[in-house]
PDB file of N, CA, C and O in Angstrom:
ATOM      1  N   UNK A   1      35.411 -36.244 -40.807  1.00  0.00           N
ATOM      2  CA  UNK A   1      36.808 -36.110 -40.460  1.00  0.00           C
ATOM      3  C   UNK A   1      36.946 -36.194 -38.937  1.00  0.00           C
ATOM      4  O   UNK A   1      36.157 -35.647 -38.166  1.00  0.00           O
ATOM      5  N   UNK A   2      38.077 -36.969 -38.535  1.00  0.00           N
ATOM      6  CA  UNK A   2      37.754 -36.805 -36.861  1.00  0.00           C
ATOM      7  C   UNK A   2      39.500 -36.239 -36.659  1.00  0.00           C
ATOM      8  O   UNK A   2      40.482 -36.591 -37.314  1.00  0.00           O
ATOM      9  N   UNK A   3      39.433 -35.452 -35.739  1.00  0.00           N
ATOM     10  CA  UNK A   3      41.060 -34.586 -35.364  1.00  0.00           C
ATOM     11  C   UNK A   3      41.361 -35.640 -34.117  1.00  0.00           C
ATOM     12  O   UNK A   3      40.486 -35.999 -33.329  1.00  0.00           O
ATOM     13  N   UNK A   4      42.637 -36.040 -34.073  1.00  0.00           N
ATOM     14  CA  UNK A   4      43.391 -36.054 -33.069  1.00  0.00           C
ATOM     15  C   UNK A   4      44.012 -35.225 -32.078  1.00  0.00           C
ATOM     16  O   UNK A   4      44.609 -34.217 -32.456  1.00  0.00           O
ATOM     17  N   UNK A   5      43.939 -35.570 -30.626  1.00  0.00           N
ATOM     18  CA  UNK A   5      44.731 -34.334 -29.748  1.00  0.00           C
ATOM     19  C   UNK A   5      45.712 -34.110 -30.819  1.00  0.00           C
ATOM     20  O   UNK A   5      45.645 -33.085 -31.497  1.00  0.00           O
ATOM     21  N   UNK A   6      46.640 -35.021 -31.022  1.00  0.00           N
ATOM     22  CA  UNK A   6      48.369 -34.193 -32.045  1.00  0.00           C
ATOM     23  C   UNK A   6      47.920 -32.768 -32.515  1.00  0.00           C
ATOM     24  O   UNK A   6      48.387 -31.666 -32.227  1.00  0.00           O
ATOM     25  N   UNK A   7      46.536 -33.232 -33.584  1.00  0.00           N
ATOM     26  CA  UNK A   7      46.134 -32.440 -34.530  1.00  0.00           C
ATOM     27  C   UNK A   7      45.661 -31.336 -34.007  1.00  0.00           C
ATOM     28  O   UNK A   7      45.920 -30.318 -34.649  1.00  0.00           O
ATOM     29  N   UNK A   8      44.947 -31.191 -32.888  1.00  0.00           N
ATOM     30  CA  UNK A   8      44.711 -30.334 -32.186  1.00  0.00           C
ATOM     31  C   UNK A   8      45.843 -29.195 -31.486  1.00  0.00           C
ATOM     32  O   UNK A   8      45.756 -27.974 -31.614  1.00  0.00           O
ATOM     33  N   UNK A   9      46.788 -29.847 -30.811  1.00  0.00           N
ATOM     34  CA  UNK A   9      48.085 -29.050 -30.060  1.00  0.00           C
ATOM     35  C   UNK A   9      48.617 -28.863 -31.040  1.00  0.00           C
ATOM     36  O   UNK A   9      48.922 -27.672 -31.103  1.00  0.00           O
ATOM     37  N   UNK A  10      49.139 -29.797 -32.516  1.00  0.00           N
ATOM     38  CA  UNK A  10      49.672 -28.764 -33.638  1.00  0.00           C
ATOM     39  C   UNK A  10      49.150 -27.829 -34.298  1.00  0.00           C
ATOM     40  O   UNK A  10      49.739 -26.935 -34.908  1.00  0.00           O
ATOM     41  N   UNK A  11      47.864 -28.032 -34.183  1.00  0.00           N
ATOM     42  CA  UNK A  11      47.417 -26.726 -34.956  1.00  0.00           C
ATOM     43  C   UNK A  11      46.984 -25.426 -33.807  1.00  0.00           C
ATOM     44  O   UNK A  11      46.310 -24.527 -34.311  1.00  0.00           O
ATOM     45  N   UNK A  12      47.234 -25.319 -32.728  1.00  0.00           N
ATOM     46  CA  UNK A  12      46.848 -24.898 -31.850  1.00  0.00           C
ATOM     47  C   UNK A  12      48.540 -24.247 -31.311  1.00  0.00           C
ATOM     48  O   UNK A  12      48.690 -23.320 -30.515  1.00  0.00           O
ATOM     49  N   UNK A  13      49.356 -24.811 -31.807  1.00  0.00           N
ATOM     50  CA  UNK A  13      50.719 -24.618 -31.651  1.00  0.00           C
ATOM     51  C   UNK A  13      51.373 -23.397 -32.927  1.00  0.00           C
ATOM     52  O   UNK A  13      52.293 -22.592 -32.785  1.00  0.00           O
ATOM     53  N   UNK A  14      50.372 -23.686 -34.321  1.00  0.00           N
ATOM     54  CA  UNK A  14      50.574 -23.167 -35.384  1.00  0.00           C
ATOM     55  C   UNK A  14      50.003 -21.617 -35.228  1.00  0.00           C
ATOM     56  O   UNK A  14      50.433 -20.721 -35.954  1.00  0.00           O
ATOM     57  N   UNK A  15      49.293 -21.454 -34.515  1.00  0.00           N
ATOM     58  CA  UNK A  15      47.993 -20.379 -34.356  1.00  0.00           C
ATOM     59  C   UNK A  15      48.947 -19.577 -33.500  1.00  0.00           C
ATOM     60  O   UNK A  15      49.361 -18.465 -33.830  1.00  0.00           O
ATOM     61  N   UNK A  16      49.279 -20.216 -32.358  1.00  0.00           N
ATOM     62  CA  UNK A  16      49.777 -19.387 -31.587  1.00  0.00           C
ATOM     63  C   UNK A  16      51.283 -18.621 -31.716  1.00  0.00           C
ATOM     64  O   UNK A  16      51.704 -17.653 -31.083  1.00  0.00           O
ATOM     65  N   UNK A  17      51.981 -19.480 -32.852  1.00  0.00           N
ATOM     66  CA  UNK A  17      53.393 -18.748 -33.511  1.00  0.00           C
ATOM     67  C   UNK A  17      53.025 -18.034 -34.348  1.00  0.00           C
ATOM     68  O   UNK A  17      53.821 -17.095 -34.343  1.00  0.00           O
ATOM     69  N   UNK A  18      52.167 -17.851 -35.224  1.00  0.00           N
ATOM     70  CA  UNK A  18      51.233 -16.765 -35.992  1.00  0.00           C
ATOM     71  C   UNK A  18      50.779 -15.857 -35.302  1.00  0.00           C
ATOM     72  O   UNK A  18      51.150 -14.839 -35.887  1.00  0.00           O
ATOM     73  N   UNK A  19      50.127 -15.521 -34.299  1.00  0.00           N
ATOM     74  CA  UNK A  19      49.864 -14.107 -33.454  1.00  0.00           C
ATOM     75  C   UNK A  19      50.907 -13.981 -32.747  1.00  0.00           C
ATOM     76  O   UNK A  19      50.964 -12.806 -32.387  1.00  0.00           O
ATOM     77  N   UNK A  20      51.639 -14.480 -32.412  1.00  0.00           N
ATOM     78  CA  UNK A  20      53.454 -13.879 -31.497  1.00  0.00           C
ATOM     79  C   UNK A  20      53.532 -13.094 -33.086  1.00  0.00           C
ATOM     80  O   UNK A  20      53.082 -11.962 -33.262  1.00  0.00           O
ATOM     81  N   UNK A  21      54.086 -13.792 -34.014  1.00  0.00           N
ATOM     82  CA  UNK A  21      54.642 -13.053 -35.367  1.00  0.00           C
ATOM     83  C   UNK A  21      53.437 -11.807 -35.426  1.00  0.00           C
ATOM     84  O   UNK A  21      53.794 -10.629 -35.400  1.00  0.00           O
ATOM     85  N   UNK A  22      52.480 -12.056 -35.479  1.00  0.00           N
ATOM     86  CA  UNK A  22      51.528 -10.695 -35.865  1.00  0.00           C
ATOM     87  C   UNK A  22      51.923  -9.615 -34.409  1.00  0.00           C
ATOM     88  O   UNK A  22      51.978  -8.440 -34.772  1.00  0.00           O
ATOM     89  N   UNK A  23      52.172  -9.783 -33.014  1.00  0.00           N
ATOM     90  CA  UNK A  23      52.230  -9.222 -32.458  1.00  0.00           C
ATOM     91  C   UNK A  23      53.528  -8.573 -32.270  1.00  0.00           C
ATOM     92  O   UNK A  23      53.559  -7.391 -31.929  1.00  0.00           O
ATOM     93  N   UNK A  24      54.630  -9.258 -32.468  1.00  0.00           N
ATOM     94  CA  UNK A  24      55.808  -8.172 -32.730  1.00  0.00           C
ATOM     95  C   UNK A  24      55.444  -7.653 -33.630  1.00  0.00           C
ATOM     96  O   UNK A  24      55.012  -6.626 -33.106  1.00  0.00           O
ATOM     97  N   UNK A  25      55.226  -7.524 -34.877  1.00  0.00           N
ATOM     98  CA  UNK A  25      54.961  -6.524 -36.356  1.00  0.00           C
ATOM     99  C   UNK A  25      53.977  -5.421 -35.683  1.00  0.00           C
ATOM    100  O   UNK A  25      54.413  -4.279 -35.829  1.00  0.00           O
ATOM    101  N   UNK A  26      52.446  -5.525 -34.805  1.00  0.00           N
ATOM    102  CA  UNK A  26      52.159  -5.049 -34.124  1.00  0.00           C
ATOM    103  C   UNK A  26      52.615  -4.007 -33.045  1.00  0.00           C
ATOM    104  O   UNK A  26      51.963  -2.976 -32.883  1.00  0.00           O
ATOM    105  N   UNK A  27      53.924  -4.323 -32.187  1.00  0.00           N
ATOM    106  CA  UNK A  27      54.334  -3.821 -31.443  1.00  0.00           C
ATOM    107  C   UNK A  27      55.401  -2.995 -31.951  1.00  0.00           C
ATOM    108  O   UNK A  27      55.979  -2.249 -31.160  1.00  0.00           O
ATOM    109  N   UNK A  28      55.905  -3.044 -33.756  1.00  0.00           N
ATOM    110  CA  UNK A  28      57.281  -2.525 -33.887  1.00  0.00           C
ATOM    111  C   UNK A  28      56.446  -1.375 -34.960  1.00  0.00           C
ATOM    112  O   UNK A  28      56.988  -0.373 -35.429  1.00  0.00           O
ATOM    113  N   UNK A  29      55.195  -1.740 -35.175  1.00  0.00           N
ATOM    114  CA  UNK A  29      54.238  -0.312 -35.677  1.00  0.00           C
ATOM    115  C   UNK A  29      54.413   0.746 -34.639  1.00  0.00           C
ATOM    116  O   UNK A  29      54.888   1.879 -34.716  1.00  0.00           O
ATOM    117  N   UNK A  30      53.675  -0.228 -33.211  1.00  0.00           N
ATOM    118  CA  UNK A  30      52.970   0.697 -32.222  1.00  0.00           C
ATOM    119  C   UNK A  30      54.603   1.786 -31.698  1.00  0.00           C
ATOM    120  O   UNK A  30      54.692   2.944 -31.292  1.00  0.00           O
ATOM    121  N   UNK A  31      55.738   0.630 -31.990  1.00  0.00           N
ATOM    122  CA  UNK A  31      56.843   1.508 -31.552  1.00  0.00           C
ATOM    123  C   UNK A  31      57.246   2.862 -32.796  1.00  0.00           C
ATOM    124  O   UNK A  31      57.528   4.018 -32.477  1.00  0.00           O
ATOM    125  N   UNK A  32      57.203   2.547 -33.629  1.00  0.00           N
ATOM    126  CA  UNK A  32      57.334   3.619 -35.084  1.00  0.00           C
ATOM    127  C   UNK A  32      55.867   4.830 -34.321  1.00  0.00           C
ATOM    128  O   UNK A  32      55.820   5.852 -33.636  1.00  0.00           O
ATOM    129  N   UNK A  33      55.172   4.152 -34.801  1.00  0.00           N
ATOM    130  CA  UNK A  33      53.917   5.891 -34.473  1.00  0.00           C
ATOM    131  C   UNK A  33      53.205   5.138 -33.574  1.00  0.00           C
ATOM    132  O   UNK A  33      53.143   3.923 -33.767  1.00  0.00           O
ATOM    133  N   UNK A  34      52.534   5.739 -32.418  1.00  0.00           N
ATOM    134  CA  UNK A  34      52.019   5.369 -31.605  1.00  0.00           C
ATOM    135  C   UNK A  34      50.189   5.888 -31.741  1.00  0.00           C
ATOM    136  O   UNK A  34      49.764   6.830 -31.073  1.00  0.00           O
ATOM    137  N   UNK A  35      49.628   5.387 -32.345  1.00  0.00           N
ATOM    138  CA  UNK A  35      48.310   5.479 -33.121  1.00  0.00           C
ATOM    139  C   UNK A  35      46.921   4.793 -32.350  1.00  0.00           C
ATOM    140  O   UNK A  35      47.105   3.582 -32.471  1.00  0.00           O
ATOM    141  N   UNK A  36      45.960   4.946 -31.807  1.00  0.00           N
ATOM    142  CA  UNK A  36      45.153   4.541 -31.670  1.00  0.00           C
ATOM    143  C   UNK A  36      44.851   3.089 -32.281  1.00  0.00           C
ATOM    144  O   UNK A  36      44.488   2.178 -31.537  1.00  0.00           O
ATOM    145  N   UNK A  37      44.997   2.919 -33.538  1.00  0.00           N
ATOM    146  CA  UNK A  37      44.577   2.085 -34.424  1.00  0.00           C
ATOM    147  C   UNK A  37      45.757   1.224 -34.293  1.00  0.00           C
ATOM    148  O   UNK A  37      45.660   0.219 -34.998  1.00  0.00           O
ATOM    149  N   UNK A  38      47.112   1.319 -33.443  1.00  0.00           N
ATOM    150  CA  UNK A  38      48.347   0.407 -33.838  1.00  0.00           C
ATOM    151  C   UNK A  38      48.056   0.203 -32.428  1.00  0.00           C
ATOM    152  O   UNK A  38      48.196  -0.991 -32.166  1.00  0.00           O
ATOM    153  N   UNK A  39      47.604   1.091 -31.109  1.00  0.00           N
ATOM    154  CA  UNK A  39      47.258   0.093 -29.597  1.00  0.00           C
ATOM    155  C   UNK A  39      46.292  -1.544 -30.116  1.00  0.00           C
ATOM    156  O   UNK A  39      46.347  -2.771 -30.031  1.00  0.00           O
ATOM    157  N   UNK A  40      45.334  -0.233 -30.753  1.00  0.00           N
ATOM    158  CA  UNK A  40      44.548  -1.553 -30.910  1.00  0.00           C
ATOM    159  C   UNK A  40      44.668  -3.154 -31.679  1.00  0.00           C
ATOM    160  O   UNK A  40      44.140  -4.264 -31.604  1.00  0.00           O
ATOM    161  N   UNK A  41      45.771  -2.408 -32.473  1.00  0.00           N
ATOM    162  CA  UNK A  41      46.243  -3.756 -33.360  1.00  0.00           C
ATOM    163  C   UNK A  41      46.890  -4.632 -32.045  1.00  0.00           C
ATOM    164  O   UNK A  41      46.503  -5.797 -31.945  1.00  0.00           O
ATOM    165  N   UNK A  42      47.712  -4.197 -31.187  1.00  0.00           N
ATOM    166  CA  UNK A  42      48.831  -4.629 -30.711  1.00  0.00           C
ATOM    167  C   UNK A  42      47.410  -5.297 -29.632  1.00  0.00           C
ATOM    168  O   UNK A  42      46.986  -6.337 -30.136  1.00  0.00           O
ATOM    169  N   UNK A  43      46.791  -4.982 -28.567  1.00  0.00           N
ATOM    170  CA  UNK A  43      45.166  -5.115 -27.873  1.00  0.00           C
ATOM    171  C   UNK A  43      44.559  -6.839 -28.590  1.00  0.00           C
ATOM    172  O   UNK A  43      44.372  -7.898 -27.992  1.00  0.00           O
ATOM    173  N   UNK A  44      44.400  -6.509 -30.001  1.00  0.00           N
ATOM    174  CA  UNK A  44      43.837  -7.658 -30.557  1.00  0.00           C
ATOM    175  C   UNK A  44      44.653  -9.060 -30.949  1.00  0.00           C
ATOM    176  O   UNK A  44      44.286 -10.190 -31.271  1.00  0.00           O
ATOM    177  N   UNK A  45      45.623  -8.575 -30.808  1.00  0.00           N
ATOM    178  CA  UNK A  45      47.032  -9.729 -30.867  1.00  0.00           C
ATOM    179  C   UNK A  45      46.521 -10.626 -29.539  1.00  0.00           C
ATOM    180  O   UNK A  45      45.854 -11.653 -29.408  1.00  0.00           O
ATOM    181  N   UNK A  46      47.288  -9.551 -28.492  1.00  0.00           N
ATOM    182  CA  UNK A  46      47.137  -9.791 -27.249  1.00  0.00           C
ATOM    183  C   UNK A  46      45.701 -11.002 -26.442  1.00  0.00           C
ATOM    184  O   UNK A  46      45.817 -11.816 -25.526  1.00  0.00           O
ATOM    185  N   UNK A  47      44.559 -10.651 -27.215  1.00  0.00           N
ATOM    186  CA  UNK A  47      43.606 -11.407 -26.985  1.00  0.00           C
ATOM    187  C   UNK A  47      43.436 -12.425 -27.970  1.00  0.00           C
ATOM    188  O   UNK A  47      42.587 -13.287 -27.741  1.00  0.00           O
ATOM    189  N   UNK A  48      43.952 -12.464 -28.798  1.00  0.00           N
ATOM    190  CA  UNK A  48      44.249 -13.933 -29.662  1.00  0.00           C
ATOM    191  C   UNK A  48      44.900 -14.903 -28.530  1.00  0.00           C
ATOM    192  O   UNK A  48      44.426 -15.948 -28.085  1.00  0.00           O
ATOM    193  N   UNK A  49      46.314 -14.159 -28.138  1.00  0.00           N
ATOM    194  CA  UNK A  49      46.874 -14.868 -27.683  1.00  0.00           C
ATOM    195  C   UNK A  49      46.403 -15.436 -26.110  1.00  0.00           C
ATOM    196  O   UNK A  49      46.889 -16.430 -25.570  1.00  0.00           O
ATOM    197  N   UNK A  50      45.580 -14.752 -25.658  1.00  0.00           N
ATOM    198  CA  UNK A  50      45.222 -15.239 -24.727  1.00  0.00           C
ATOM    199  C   UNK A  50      43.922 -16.520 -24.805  1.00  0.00           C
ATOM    200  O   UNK A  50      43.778 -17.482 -24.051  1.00  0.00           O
ATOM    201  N   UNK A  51      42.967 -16.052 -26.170  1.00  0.00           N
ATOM    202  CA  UNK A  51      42.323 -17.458 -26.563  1.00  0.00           C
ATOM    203  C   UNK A  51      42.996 -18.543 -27.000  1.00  0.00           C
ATOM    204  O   UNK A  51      42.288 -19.529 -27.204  1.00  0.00           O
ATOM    205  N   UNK A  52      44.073 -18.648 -27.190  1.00  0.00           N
ATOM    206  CA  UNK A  52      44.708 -19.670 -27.717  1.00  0.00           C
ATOM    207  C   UNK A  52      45.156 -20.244 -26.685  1.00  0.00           C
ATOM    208  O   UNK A  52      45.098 -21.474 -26.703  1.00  0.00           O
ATOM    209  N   UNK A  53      45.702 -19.623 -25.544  1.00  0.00           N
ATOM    210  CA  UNK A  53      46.209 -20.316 -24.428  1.00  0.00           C
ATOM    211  C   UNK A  53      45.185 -20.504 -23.329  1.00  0.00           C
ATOM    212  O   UNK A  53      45.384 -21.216 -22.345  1.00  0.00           O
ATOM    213  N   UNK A  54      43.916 -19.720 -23.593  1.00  0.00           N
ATOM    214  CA  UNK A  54      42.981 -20.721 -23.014  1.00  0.00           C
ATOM    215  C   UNK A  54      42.186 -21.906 -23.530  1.00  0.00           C
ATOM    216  O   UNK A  54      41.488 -22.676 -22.871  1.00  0.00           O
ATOM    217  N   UNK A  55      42.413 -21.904 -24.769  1.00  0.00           N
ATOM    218  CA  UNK A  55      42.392 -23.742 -24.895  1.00  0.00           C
ATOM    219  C   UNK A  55      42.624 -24.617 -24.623  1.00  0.00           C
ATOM    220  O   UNK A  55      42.121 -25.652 -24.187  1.00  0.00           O
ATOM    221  N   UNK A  56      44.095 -23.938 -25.078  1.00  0.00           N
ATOM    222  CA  UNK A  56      45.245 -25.482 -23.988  1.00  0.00           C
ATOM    223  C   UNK A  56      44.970 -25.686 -23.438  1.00  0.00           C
ATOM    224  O   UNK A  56      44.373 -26.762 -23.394  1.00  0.00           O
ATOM    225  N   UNK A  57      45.124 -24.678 -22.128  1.00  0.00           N
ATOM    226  CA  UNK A  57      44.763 -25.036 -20.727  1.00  0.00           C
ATOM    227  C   UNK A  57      43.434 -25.670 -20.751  1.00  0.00           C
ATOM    228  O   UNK A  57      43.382 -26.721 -20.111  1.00  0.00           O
ATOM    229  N   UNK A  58      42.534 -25.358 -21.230  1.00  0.00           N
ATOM    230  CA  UNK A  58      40.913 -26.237 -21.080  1.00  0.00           C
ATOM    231  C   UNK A  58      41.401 -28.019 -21.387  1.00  0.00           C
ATOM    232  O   UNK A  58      41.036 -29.050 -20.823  1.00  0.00           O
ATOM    233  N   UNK A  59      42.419 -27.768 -22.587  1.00  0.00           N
ATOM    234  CA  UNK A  59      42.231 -29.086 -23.020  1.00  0.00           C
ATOM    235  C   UNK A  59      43.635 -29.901 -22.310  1.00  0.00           C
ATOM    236  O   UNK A  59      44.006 -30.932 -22.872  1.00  0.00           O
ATOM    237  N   UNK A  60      44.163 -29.565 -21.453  1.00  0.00           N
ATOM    238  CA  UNK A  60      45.506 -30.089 -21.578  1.00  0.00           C
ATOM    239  C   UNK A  60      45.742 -29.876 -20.113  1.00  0.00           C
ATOM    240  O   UNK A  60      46.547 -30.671 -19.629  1.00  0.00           O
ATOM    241  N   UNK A  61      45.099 -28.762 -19.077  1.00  0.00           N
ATOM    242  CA  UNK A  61      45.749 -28.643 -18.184  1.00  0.00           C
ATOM    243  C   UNK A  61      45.829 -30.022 -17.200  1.00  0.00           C
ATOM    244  O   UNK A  61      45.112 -31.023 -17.221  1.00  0.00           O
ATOM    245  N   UNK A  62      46.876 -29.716 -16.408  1.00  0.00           N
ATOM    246  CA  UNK A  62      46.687 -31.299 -15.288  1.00  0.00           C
ATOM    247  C   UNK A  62      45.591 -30.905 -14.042  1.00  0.00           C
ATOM    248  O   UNK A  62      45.570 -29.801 -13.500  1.00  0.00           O
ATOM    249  N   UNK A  63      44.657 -32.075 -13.692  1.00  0.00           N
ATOM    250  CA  UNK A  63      43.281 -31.927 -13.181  1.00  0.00           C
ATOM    251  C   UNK A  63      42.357 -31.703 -13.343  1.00  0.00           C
ATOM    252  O   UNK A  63      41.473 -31.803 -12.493  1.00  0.00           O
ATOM    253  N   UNK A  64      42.211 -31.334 -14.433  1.00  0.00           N
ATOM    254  CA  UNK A  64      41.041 -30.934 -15.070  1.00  0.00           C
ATOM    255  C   UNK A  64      40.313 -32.023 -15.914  1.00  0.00           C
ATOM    256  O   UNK A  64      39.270 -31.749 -16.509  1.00  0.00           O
TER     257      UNK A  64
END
């Protein structure tokens, strides 16, 4: 199987509207009870989202 960039930034586009959605649900826990276990949910969102947007940037930024 060989992926195309498209295939790549859409699915890379798909990933990253999936942890926003997991991270509000995340953040509207952490706002209800404020739990160790709901920082950390909200923590592991947070670093999704930051692997996801360091892809892009690897794969997409200008100059690189």
């Amino acid at each position: 199987m060989t992926a195309t960039i498209e295939d790549l930034r859409t699915e890379l586009g798909i990933d990253f509207a999936g942890v926003c959605e997991e991270l509000a649900e995340a953040r509207f826990q952490q706002q209800q009870k404020d739990t160790p276990q709901n920082r950390a949910a909200v923590a592991e969102c947070l670093g999704r989202i930051d692997t996801v947007l360091d892809v892009y940037l690897e794969m997409w930024a200008p100059g690189r």
